[in-house]
N, C-alpha and C positions, 0 to 999 in steps of 0.2 A: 710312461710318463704319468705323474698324480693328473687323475681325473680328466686326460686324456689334453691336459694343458700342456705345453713346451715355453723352454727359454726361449728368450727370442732379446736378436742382437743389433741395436740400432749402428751401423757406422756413423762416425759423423754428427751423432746428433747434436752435439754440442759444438756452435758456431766458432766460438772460443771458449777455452778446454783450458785457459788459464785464468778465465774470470770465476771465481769461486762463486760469487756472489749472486752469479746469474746463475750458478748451478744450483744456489742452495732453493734461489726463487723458483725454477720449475719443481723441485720437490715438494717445498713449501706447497703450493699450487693446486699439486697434486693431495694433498693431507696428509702429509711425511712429515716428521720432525726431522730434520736431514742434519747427519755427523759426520764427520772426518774418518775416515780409513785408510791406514795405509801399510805398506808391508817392507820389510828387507831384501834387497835382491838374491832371486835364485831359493827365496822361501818356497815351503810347500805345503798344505792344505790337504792330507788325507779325504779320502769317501766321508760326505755330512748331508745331512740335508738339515730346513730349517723348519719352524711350524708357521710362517709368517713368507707374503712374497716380497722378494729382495728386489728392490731397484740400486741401481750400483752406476754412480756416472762416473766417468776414468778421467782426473784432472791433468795427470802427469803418468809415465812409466807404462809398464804391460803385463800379463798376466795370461794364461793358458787355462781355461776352465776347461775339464770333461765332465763329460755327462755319460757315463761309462753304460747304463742299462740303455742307453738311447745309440749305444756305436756312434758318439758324435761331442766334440770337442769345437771350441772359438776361440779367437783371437782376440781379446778383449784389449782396446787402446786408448791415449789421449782422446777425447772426444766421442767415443764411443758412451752408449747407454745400455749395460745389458740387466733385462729382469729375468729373474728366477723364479717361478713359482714356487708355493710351499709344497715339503715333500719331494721336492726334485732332488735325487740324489749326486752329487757333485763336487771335484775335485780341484784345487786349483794348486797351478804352477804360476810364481811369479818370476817376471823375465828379470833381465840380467840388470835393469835400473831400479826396480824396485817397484811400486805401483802405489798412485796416493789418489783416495777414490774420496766421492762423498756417498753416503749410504740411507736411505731410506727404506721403511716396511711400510705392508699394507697386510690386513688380514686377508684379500684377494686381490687376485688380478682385475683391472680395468679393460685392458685387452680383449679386443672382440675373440 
């Protein structure tokens, strides 16, 4: 893992996963300009990494990230929050409805 940080995967975190607006405010919150992302089902995401940490909240659909140097993969859902640090190498499967997320960077993590 870059600089010895890990994804790390909130179940849940989002109370309601179909208010956008309250997703967009914890980004905001955080010093995100927070956008819309979403994908086709059963898309796929070859090996990437980014130079920036990814926060990613899942409003609708699902999504299979791996993390292939790390032997370790998630299940990313409606309500779920998962961040990526920069540098993490990683793959994503989207599941069979498609995945509509909103997206925020940071130049690092916040995370103890």
């Amino acid at each position: 893992m870059a600089d010895g940080v890990a994804p790390r995967l909130i179940s849940g975190a989002l109370v309601d996963p179909t208010n956008e607006q309250a997703a967009r405010e914890i980004l905001s919150s955080e010093g995100c300009a927070p956008f819309a992302w979403g994908d086709a089902a059963d898309a796929r995401h070859t090996d990437h990494a980014h130079p920036y940490h990814k926060i990613l909240l899942c409003l609708e659909g699902s999504a299979r990230v791996v993390f292939a140097e790390a032997n370790d993969e998630c299940d990313f859902r409606a309500g779920d929050r998962l961040e990526i640090p920069a540098g993490i190498c990683h793959r994503v499967e989207i599941g069979p409805t498609g995945i509509t997320c909103l997206e925020g960077h940071r130049s690092r993590s916040l995370a103890p």
